[in-house]
N, C-alpha and C positions, 0 to 999 in steps of 0.2 A: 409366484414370481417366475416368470420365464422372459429369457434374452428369446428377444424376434427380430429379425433382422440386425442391429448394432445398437439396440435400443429395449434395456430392460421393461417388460411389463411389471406393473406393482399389482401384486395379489391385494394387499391389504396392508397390513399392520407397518408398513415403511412410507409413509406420504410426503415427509419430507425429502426422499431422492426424486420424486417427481417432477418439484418444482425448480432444480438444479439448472443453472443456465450452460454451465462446461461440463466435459466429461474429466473424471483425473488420469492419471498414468493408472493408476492400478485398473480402474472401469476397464480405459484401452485395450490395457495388458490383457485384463481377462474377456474379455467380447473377442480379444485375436484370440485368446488358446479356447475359446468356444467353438471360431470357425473351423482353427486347424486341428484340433486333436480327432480321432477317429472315436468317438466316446461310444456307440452301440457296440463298433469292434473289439473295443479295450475289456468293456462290460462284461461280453458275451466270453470275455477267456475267466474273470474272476467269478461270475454268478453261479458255476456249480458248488463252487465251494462257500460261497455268502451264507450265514445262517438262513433259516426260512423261517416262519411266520410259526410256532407252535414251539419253538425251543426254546423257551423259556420268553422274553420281555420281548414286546414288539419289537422289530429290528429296523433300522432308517431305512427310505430304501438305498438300493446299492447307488445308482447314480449319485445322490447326495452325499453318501460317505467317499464315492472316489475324486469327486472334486474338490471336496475338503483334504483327502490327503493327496493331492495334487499341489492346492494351493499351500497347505502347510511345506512340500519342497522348494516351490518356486521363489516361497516368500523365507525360508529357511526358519521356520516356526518349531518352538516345541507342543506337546499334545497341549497342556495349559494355555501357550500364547495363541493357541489355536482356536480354543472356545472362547478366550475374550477377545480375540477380534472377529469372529461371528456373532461377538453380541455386540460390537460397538462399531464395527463398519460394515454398511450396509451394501455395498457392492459383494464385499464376499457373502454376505449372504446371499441376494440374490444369486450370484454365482450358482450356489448350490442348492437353489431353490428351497428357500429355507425363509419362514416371517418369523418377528415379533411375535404373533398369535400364537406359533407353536413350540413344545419344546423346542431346542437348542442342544446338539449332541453334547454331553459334558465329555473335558478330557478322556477321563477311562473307555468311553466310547470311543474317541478318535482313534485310540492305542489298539483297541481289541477289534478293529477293522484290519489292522494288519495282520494281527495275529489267525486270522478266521481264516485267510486266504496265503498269508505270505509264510 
């Protein structure tokens, strides 16, 4: 799933946001801090320190974990309310590029993104 232009594409596993006639506040809210946040620049200052791919369990990638702790401050989320609304609303999923088909970071993931870099 990737936002192009103001308008989610559906990878797969979400068919029903497709056929949605309105967008909601939340959609809105996140397609603006899409446009506006500088997300390569943000990245490129955390990614030395993002675990890599051999240290142990495969790692999300980083874009995906910074949106999710993005949208966990915006929306004032704990690590728990964090993975059940990426399983039950499907905007912040796409947000962070994230389906149905694939895992879904569980809390302890969200927590140990900050820990890796913060």
């Amino acid at each position: 799933m990737a936002l192009v232009g103001k308008q989610y594409i559906n990878k797969s596993g979400d068919s029903e946001f497709n056929n949605k006639r309105r967008q909601t506040r939340k959609e809105i809210f996140l397609s603006r801090m899409n446009e506006l946040m500088p997300w390569d620049q943000l990245e490129a200052v955390i990614e030395p320190f993002y675990p890599k791919l051999g240290n142990g369990r495969r790692p999300y990638p980083l874009s995906t974990m910074f949106r999710i702790h993005c949208m966990k401050h915006w929306y004032n989320m704990s690590d728990p309310a964090m993975e059940d609304a990426l399983c039950e609303i499907t905007s912040m999923r796409l947000f962070a590029d994230l389906s149905l088909d694939n895992p879904i970071p569980d809390h302890t993931s969200i927590f140990d993104f900050v820990l890796a870099w913060g």
